[in-house]
N, CA, C and O atoms as CSV, one atom per row, in Angstrom:
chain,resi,resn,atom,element,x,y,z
A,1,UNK,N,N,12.948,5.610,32.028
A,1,UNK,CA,C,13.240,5.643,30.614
A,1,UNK,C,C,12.123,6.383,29.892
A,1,UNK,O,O,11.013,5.864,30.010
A,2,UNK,N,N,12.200,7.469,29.183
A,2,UNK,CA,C,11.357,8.233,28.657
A,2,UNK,C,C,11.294,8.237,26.717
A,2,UNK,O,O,12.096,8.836,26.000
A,3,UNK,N,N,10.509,7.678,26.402
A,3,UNK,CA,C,10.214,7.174,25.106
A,3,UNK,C,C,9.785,8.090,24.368
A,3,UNK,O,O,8.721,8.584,24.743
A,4,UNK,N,N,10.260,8.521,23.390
A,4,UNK,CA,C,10.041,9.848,22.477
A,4,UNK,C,C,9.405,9.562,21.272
A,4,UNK,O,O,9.825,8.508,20.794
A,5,UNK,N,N,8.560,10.102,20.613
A,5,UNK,CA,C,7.998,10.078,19.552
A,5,UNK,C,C,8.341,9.447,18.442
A,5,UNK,O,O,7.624,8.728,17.746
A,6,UNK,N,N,9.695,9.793,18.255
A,6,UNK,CA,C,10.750,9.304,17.314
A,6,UNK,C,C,10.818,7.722,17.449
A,6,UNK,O,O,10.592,6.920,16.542
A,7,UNK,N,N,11.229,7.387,18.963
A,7,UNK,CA,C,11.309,6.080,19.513
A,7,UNK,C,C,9.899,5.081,19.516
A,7,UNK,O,O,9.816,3.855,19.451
A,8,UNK,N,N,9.075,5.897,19.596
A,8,UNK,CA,C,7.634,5.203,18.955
A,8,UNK,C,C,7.587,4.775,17.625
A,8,UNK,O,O,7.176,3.676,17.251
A,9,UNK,N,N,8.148,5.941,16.715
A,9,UNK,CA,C,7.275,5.457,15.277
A,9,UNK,C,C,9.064,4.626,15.127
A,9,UNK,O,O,8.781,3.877,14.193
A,10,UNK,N,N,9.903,4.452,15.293
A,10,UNK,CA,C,10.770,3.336,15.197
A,10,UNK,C,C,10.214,2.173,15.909
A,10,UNK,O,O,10.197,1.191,15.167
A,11,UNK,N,N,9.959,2.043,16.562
A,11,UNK,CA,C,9.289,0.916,17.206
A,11,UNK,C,C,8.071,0.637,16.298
A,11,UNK,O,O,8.105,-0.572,16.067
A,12,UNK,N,N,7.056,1.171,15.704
A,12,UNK,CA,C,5.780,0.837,14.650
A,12,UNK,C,C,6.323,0.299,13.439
A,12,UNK,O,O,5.837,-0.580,12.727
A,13,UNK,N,N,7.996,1.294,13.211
A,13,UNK,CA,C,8.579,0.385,11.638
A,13,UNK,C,C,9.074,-0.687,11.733
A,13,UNK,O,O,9.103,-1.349,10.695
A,14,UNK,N,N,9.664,-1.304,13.001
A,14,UNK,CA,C,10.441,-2.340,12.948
A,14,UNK,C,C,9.344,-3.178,13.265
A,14,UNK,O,O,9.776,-4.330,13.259
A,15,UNK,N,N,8.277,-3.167,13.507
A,15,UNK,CA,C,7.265,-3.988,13.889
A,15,UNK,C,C,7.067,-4.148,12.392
A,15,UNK,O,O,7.533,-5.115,11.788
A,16,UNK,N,N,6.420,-3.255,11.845
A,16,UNK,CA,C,5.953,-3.654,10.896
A,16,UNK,C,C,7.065,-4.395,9.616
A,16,UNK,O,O,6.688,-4.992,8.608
A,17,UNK,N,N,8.270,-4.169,9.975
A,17,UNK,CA,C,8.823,-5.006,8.554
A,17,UNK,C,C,9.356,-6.623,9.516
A,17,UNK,O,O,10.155,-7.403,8.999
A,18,UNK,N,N,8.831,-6.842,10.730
A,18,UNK,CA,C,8.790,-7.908,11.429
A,18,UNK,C,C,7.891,-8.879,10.926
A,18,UNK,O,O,7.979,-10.056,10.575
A,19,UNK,N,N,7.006,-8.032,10.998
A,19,UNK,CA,C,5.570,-8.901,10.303
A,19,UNK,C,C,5.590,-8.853,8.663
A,19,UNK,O,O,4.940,-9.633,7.967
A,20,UNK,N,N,6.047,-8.293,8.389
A,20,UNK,CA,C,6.421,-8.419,6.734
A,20,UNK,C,C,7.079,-9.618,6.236
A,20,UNK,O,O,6.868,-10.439,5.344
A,21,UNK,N,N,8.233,-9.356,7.428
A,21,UNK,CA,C,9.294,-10.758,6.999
A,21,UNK,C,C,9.155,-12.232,7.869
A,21,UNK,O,O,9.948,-13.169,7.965
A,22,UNK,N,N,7.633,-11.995,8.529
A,22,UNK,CA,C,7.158,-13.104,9.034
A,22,UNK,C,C,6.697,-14.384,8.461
A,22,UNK,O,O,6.664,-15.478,9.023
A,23,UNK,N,N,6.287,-14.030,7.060
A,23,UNK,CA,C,5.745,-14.554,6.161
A,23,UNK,C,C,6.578,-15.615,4.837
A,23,UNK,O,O,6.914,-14.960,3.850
A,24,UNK,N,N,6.840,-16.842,4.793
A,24,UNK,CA,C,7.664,-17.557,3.918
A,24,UNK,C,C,7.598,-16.991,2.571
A,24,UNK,O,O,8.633,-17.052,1.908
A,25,UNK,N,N,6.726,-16.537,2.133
A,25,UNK,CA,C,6.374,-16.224,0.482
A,25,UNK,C,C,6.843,-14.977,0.294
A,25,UNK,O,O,7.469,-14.856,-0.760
A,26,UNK,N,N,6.730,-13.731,1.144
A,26,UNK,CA,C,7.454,-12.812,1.338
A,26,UNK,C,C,9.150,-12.533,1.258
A,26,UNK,O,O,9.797,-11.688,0.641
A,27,UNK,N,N,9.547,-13.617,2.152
A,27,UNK,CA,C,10.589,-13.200,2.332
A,27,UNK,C,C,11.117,-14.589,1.167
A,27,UNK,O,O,12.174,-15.174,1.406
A,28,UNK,N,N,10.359,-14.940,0.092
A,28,UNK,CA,C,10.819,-15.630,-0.962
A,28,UNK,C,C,10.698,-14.699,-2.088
A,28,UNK,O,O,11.639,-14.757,-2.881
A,29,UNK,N,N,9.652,-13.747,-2.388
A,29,UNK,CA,C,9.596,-12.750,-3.202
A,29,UNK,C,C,10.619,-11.485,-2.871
A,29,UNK,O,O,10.839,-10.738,-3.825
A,30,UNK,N,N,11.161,-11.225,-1.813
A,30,UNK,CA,C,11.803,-10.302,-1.772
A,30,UNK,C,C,13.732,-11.327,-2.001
A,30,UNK,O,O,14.678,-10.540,-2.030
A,31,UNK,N,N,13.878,-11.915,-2.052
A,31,UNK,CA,C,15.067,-13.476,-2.181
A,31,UNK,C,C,14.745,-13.085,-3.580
A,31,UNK,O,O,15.594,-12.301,-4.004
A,32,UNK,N,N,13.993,-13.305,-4.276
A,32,UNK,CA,C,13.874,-13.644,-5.567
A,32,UNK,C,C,14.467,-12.233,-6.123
A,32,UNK,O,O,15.392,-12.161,-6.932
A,33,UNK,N,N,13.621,-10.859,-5.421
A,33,UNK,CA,C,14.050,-9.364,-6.600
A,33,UNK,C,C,15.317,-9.312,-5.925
A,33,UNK,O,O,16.076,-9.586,-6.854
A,34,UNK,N,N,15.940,-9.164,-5.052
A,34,UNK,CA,C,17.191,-9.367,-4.382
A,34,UNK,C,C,18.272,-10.170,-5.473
A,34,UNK,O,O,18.958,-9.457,-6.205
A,35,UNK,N,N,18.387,-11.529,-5.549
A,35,UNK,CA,C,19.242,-12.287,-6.588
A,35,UNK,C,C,18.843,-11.962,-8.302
A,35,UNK,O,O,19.640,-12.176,-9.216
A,36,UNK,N,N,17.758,-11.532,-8.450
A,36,UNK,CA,C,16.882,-11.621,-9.879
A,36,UNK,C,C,16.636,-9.915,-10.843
A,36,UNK,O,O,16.521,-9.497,-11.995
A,37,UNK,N,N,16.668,-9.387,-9.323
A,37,UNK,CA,C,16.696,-7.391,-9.978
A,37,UNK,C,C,15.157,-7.343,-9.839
A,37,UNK,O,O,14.334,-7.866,-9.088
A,38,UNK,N,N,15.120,-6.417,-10.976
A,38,UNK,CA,C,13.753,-5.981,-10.854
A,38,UNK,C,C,12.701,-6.818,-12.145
A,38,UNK,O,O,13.011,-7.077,-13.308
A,39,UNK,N,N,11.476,-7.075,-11.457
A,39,UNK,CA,C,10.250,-8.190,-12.452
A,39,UNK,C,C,9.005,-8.217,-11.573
A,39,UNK,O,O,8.865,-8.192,-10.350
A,40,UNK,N,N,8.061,-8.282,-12.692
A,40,UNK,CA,C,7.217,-7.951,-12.778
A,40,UNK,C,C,5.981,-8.782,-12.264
A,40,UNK,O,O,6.152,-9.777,-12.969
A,41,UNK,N,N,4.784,-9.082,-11.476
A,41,UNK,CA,C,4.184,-9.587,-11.073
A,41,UNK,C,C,3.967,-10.780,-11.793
A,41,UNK,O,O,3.907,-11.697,-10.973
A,42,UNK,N,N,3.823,-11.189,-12.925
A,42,UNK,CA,C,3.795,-12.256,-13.673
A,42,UNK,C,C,4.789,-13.274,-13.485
A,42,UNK,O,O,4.641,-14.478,-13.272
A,43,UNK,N,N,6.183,-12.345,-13.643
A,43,UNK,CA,C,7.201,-13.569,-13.139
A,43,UNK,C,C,7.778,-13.396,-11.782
A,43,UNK,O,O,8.987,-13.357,-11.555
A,44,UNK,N,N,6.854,-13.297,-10.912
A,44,UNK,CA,C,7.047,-13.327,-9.407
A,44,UNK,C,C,5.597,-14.446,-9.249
A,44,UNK,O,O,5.590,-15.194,-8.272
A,45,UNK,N,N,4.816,-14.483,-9.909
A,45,UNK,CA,C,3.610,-15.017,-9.899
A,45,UNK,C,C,4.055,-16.584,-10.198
A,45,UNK,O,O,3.650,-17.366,-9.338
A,46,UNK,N,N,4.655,-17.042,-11.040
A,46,UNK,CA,C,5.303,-18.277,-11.579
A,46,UNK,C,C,6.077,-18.581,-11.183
A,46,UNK,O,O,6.312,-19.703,-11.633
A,47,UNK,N,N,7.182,-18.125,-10.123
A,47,UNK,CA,C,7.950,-18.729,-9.741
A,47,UNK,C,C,8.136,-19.281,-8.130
A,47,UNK,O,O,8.940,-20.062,-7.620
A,48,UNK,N,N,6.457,-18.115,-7.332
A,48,UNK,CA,C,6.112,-18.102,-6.580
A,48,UNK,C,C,5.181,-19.418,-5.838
A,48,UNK,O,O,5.224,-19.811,-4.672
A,49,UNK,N,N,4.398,-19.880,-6.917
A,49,UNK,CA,C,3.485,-21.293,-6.450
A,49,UNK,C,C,2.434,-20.740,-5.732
A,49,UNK,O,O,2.095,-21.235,-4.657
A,50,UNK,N,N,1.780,-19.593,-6.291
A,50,UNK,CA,C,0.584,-19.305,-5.480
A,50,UNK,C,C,-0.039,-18.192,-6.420
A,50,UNK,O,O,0.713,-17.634,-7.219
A,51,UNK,N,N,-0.997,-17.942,-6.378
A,51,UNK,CA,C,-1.760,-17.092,-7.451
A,51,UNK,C,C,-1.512,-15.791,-7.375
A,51,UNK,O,O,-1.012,-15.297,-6.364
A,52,UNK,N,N,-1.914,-14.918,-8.699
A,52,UNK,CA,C,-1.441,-13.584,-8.946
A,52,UNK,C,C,-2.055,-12.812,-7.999
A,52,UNK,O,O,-1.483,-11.789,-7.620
A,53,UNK,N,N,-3.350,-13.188,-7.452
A,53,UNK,CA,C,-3.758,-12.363,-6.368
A,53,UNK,C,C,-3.295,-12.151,-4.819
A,53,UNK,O,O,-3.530,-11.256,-4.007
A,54,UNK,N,N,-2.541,-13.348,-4.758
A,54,UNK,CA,C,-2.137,-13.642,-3.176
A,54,UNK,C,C,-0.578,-12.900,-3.361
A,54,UNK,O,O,-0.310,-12.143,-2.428
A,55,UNK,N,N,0.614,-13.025,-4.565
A,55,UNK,CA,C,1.725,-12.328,-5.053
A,55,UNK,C,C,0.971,-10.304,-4.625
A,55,UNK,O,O,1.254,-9.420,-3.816
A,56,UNK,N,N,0.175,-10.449,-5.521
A,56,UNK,CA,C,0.061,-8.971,-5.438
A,56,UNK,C,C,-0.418,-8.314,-3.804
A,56,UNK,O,O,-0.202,-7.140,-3.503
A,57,UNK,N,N,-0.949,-9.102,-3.062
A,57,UNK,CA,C,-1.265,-9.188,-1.745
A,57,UNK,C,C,-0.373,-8.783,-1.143
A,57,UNK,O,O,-0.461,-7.767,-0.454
A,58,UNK,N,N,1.124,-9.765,-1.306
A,58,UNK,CA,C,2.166,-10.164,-0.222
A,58,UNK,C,C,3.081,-8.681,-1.067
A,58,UNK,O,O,4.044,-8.042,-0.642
A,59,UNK,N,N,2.678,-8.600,-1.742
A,59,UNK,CA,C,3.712,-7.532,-2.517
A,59,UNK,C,C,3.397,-5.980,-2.089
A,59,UNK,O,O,4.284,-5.129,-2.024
A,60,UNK,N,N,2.004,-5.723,-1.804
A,60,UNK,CA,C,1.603,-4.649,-0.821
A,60,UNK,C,C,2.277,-4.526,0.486
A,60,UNK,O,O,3.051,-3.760,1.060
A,61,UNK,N,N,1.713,-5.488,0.671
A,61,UNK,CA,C,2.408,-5.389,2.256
A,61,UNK,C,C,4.049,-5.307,2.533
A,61,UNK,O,O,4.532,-4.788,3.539
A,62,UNK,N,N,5.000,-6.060,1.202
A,62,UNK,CA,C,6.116,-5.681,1.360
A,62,UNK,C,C,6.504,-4.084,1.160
A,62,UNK,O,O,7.391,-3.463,1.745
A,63,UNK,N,N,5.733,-3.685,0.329
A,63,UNK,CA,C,5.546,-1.883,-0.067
A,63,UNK,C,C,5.347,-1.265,1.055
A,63,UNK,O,O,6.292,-0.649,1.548
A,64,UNK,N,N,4.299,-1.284,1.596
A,64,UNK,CA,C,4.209,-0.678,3.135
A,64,UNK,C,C,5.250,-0.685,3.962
A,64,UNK,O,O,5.520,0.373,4.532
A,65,UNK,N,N,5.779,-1.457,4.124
A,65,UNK,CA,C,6.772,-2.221,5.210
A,65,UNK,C,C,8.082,-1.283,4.509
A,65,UNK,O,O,9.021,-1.042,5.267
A,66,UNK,N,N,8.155,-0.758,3.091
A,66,UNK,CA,C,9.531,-0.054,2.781
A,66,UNK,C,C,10.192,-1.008,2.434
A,66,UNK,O,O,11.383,-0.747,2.266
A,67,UNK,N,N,9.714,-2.625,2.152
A,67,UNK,CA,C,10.845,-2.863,1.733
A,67,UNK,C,C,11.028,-3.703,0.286
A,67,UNK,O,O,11.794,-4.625,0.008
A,68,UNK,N,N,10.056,-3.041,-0.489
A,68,UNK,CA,C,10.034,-2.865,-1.928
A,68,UNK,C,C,9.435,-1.878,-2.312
A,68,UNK,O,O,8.549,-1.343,-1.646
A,69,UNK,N,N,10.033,-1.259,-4.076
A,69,UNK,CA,C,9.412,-0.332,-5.115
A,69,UNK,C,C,8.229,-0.730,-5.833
A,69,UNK,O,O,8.096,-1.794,-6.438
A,70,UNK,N,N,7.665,-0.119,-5.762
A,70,UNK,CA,C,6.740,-0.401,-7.647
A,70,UNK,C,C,6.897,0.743,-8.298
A,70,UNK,O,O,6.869,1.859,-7.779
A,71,UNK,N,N,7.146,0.377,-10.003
A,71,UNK,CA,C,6.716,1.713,-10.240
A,71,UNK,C,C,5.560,0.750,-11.794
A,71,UNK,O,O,5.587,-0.434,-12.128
A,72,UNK,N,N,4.889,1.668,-12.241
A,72,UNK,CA,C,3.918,1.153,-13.283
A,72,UNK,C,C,4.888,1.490,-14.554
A,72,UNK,O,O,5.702,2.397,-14.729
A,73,UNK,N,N,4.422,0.255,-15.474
A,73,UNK,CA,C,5.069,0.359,-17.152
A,73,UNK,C,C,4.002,-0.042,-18.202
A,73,UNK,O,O,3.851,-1.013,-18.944
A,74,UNK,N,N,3.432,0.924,-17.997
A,74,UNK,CA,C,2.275,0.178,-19.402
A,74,UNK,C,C,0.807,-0.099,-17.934
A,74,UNK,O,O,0.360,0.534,-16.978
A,75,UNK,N,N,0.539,-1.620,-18.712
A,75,UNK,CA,C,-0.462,-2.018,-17.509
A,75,UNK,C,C,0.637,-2.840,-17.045
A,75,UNK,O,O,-0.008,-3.881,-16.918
A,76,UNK,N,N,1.912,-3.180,-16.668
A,76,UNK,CA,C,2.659,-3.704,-15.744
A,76,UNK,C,C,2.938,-3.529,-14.464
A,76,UNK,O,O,4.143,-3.778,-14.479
A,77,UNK,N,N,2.652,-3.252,-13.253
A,77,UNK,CA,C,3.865,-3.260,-12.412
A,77,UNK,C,C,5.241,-3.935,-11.817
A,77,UNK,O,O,5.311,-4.957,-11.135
A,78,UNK,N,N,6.112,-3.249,-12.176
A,78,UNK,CA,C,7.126,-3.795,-11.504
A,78,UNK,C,C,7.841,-3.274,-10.519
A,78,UNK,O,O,7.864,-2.056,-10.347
A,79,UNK,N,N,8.772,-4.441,-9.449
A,79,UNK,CA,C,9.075,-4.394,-8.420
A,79,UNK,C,C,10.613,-4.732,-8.124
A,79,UNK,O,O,11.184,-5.686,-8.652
A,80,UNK,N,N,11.106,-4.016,-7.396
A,80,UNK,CA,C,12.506,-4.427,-6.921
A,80,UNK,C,C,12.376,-4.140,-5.129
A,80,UNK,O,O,11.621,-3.552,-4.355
A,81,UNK,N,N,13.394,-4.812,-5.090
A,81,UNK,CA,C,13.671,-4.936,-3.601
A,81,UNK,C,C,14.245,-3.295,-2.964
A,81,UNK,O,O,14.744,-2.561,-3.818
A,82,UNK,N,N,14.196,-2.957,-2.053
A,82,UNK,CA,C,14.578,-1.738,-1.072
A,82,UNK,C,C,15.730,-2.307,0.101
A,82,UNK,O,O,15.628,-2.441,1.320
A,83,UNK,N,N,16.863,-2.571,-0.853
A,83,UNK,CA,C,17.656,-3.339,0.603
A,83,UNK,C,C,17.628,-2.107,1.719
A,83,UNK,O,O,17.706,-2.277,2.935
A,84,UNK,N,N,17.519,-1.021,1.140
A,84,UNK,CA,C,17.462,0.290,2.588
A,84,UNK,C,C,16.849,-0.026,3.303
A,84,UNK,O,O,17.443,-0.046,4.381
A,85,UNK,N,N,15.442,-0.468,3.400
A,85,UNK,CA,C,14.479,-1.153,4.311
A,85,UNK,C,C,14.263,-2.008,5.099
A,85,UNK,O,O,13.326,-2.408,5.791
A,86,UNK,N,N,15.662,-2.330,4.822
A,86,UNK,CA,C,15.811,-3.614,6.111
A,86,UNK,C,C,16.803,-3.187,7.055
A,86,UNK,O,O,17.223,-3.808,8.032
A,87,UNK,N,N,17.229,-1.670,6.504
A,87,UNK,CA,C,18.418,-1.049,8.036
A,87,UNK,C,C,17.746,-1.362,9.626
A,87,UNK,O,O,18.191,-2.076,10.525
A,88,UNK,N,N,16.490,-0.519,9.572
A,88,UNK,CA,C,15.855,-1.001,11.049
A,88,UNK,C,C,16.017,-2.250,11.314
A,88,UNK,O,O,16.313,-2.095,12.499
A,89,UNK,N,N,16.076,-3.746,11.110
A,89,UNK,CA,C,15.944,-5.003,11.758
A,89,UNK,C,C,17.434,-5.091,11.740
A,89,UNK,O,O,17.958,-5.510,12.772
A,90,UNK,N,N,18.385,-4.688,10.501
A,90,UNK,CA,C,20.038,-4.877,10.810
A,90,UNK,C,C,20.264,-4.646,12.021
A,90,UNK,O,O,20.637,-5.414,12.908
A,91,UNK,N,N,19.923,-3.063,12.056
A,91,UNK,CA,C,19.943,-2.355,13.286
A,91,UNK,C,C,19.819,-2.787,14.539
A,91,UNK,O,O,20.773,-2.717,15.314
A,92,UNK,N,N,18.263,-3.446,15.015
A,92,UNK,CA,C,18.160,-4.178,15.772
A,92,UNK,C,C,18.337,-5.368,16.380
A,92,UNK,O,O,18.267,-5.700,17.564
A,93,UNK,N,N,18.709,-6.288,14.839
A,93,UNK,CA,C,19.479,-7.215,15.249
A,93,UNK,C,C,20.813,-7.093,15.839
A,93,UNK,O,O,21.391,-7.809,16.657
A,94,UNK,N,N,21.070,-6.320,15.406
A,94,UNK,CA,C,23.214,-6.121,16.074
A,94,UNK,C,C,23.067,-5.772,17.109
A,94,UNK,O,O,23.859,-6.380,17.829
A,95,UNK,N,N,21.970,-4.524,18.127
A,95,UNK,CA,C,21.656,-4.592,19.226
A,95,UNK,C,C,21.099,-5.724,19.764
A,95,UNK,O,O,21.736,-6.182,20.712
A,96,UNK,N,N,20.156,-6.284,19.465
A,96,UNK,CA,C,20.095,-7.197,20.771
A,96,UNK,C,C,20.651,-8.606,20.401
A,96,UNK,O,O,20.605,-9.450,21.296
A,97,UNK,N,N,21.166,-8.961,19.203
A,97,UNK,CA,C,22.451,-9.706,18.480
A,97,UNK,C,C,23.502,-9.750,19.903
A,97,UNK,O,O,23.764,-10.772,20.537
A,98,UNK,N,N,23.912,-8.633,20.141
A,98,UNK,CA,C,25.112,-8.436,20.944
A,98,UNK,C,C,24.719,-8.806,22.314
A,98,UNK,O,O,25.398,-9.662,22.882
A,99,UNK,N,N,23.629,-8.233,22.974
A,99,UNK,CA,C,23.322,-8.370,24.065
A,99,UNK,C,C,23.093,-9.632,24.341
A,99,UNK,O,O,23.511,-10.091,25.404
A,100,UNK,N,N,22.435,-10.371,23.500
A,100,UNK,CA,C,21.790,-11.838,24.049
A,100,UNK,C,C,23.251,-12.755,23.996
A,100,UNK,O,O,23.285,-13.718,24.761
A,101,UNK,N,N,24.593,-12.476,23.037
A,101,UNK,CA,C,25.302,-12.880,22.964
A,101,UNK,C,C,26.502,-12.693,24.118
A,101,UNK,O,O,27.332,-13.527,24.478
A,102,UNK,N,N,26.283,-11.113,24.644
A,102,UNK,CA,C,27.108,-11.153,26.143
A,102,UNK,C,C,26.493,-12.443,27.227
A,102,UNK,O,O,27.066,-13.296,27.906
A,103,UNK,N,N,25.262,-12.147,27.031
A,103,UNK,CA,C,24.219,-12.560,28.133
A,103,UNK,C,C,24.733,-13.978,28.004
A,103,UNK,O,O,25.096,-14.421,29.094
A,104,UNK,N,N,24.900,-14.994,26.787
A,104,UNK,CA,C,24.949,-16.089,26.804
A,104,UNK,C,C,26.557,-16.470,27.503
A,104,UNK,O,O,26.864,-17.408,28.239
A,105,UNK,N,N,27.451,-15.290,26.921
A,105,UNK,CA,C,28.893,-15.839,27.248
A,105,UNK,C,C,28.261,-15.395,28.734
A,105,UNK,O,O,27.620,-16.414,28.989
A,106,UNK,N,N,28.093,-14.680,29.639
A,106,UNK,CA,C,27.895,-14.460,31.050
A,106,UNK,C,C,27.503,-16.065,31.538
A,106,UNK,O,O,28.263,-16.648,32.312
A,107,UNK,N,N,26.483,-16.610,31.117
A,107,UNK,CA,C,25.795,-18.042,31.557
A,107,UNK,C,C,26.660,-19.280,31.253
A,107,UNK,O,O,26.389,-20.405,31.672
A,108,UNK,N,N,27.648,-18.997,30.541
A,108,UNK,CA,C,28.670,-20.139,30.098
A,108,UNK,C,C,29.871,-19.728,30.857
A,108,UNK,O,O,30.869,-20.449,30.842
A,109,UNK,N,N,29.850,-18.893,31.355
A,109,UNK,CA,C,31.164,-18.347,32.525
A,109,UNK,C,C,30.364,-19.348,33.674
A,109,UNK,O,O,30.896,-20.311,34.227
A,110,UNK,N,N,29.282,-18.989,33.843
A,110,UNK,CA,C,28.447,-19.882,35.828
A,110,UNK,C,C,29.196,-21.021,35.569
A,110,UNK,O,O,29.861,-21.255,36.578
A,111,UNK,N,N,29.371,-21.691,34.860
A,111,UNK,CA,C,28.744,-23.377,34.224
A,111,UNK,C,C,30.496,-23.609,34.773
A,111,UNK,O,O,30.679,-24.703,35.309
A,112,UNK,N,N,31.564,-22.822,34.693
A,112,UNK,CA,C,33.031,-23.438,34.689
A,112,UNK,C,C,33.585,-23.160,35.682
A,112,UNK,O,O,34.805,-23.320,35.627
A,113,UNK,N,N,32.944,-22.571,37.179
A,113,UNK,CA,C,33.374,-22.532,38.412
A,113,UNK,C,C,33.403,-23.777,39.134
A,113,UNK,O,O,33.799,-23.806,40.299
């Protein structure tokens, strides 16, 4: 099996929005711009239960990961969600979604001989 460049840096993105969405507060701030639209660190900060510095933290790292915007308004930033950014894990989930799910009906076939 010969792994191509391409197949590398897909493999570095899905890692990285793995570890993005590893995180409870994360994947509560991205829940929140998802049902809520787009808002602004203040009211991601308050509804979050953890301070404006640790929000703006987890909110980088969702940026990196692709799977939120900022853009600046004033001294504001605000943020919305990138549902595009979660194609890679869809992706990968439906692949190995499927596979682990043959694999299981295969092991529930042994069981009825």
């Amino acid at each position: 099996m010969t792994v191509t460049a391409s197949d590398a840096d897909r493999t570095i993105a899905i890692d990285a929005l793995f570890k993005a969405l590893s995180d409870g507060t994360r994947r509560a701030l991205i829940e929140s711009l998802v049902q809520d639209g787009e808002q602004n660190v203040l009211t991601l900060t308050k509804a979050s239960g953890v301070s404006q510095p640790m929000v703006s933290r987890h909110l980088e790292k969702l940026k990196r990961a692709g799977l939120v915007t900022a853009r600046r308004a004033g001294r504001e930033t605000w943020y919305a969600a990138r549902i595009k950014g979660l194609a890679p894990v869809i992706g990968w989930m439906a692949i190995h979604g499927a596979l682990w799910s043959q694999r299981f009906s295969a092991l529930e076939g042994l069981g009825t001989d």
